[in-house]
Backbone bond lengths (Angstrom), bond angles and torsions (degrees), N, CA, C in turn:
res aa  C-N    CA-C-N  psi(-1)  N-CA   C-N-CA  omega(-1)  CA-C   N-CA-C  phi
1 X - - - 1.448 - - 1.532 108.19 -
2 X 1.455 117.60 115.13 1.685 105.35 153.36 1.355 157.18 -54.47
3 X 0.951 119.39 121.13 1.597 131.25 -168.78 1.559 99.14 -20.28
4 X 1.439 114.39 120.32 1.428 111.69 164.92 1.274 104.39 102.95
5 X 1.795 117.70 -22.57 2.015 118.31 -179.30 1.226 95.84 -62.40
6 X 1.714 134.77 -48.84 1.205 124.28 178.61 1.092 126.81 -49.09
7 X 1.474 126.62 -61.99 1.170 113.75 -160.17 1.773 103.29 -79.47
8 X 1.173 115.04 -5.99 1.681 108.12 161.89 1.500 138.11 -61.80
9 X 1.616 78.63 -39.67 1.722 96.26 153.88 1.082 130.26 -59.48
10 X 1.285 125.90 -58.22 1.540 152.82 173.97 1.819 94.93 -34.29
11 X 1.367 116.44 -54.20 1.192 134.13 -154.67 2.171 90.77 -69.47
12 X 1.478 101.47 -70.39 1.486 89.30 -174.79 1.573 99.95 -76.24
13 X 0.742 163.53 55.58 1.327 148.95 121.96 1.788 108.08 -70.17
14 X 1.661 104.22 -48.88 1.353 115.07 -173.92 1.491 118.97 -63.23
15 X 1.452 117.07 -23.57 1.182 115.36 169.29 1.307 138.94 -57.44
16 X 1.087 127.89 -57.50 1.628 127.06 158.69 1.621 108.92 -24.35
17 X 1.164 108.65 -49.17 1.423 102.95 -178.66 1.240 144.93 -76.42
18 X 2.078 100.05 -1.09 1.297 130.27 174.62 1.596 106.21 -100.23
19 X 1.308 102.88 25.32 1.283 100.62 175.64 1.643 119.69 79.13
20 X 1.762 112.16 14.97 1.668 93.12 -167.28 1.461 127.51 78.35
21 X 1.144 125.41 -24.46 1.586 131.41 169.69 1.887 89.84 103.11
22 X 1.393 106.88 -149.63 1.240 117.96 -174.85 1.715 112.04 -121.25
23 X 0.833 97.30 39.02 1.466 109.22 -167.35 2.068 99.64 -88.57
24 X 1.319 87.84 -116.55 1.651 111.77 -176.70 1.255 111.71 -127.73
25 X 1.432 148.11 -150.29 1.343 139.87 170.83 1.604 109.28 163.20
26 X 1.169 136.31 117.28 1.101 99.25 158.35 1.706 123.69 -111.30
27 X 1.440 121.68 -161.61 1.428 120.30 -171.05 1.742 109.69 -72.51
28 X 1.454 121.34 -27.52 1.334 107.59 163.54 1.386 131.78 -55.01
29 X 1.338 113.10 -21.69 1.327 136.71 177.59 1.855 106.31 -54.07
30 X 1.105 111.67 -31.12 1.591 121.74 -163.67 1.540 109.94 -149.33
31 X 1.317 128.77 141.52 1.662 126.83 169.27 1.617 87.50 -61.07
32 X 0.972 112.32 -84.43 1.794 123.76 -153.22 2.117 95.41 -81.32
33 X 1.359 79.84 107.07 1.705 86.64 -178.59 1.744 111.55 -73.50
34 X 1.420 124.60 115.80 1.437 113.74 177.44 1.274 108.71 -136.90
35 X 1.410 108.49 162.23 1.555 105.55 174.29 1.283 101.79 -115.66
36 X 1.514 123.32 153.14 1.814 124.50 -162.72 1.528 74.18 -109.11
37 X 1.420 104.18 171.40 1.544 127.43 -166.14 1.432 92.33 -144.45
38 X 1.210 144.81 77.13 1.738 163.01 165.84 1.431 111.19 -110.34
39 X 1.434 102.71 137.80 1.529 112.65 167.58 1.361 123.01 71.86
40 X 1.363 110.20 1.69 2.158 120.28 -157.88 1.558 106.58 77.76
41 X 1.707 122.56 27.45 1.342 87.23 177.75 1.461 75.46 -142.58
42 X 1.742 108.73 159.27 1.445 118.56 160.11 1.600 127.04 -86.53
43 X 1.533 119.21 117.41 1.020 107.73 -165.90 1.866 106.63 -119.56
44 X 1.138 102.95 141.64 1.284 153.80 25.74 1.944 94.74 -85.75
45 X 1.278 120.87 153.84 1.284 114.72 -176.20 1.977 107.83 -88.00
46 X 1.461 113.43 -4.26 1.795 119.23 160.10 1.113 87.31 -130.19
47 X 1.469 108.71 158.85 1.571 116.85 169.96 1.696 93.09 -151.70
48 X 1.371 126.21 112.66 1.348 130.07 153.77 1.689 134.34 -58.54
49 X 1.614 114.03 102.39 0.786 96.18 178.01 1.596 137.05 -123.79
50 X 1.298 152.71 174.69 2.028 122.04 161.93 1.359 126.33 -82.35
51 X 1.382 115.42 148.61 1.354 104.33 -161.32 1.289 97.35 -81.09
52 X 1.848 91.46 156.37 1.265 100.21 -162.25 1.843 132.03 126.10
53 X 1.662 98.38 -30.80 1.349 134.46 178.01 1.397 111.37 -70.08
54 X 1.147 105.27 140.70 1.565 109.46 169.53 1.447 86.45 -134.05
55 X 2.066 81.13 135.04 1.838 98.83 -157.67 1.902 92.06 -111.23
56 X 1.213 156.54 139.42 0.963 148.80 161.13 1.675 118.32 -97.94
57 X 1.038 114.03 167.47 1.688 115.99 -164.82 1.406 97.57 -141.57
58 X 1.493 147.39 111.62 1.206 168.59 -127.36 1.554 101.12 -149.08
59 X 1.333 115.87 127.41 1.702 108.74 -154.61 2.034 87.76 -125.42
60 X 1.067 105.49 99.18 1.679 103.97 176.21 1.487 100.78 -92.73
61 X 0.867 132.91 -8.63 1.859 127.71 156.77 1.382 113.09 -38.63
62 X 1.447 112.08 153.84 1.345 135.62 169.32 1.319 107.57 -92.68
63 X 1.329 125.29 3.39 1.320 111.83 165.05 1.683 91.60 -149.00
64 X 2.180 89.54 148.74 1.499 112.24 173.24 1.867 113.44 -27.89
65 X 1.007 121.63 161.67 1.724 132.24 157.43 1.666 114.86 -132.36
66 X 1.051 112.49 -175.01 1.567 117.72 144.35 1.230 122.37 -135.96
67 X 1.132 118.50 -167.24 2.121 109.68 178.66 1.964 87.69 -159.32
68 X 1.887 103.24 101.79 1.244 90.40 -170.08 1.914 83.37 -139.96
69 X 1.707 92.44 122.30 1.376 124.60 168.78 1.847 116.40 -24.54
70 X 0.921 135.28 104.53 1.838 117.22 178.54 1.071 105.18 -57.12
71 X 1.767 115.33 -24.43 1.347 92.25 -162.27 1.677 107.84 -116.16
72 X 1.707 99.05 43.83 1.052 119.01 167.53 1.826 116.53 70.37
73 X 1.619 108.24 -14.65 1.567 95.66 170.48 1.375 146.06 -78.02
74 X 1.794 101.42 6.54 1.462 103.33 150.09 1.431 123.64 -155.92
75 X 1.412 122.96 168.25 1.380 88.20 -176.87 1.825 88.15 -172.21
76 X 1.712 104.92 120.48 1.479 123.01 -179.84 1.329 108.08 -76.48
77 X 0.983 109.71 148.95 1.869 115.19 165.12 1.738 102.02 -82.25
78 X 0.996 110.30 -163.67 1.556 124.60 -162.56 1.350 95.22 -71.40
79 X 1.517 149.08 98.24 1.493 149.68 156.37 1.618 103.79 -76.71
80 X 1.449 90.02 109.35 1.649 115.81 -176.73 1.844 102.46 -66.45
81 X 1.358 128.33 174.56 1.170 144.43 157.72 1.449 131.24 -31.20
82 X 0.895 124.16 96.27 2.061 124.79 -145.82 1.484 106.19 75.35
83 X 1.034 153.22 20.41 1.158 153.82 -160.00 1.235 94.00 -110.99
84 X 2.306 117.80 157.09 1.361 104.32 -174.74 1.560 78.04 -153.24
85 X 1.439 108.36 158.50 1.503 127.53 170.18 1.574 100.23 -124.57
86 X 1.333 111.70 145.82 1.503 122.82 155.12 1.060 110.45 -132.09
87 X 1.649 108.44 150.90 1.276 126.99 172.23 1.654 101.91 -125.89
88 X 1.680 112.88 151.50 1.752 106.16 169.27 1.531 107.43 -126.13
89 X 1.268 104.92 115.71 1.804 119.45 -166.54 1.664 96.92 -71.46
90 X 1.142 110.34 121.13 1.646 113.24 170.82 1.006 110.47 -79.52
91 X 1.781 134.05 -48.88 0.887 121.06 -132.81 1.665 103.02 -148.45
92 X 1.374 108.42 127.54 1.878 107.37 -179.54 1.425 101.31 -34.62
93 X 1.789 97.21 149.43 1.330 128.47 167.23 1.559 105.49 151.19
94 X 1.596 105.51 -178.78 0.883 109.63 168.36 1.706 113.83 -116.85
95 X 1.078 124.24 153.07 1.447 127.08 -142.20 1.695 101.77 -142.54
96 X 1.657 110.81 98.65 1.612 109.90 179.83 1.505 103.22 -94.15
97 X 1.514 106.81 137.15 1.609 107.03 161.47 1.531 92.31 -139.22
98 X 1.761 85.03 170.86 1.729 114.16 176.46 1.488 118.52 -137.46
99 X 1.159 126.82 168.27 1.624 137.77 176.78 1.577 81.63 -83.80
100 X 1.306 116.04 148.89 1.432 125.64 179.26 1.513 102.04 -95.85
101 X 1.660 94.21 -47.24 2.094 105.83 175.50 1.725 110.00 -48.85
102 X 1.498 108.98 -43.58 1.168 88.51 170.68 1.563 116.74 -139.78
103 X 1.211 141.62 66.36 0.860 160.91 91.84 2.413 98.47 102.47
104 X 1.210 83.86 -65.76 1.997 94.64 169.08 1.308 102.76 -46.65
105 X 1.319 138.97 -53.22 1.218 127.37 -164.40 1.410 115.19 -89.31
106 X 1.323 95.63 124.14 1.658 116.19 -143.45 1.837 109.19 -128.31
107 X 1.151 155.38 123.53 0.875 161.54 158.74 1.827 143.48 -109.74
108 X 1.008 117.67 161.87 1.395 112.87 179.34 1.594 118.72 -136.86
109 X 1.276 118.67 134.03 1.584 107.29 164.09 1.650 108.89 -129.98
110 X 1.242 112.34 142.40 1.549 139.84 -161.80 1.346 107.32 -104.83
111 X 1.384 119.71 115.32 1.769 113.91 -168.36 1.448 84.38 -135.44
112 X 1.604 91.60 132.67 1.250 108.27 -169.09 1.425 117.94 -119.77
């Protein structure tokens, strides 16, 4: 192996588990579809999923969040540090939420 193949490897192995980056994602990507809650941002910040899914949101922050629907169909109380909320999307659409605490961090999920 060449100097550096390892730790390249090392590197995508670790990804899935960083949530995918902040990109897009969808649910084939993972059995258990989630979005990580790091840094103030939700990542992946879209995540595609089929209806039917229950998507969970995993909060690695040092401080509380929420994950509350705009269009009002769901909405977590404060999920502390390791803390997780799920929701299960029945039905196509696309689906915007935000942290209420802080308002910028903004997300989407795509039910297909």
């Amino acid at each position: 192996m060449r100097p550096g193949t390892r730790f390249i490897l090392m590197i995508m192995a670790a990804l899935p588990a960083l949530g995918g980056g902040v990109g897009s994602a969808s649910a084939a990507d993972s059995a258990a579809p989630r979005v990580l809650i790091q840094q103030f941002m939700f990542a992946p910040v879209t995540l595609t999923v089929k209806a039917g899914t229950v998507v969970t949101w995993l909060n690695k922050d040092e401080e509380p969040h929420t994950i509350f629907s705009d269009a009002g169909l769901f909405r977590s109380g404060a999920v502390d540090t390791d803390g997780t909320f799920e929701f299960k999307f029945e039905k196509p659409g696309t689906y915007h939420y935000l942290c209420t605490i802080h308002p910028r961090m903004v997300g989407t999920i795509v039910v297909e």
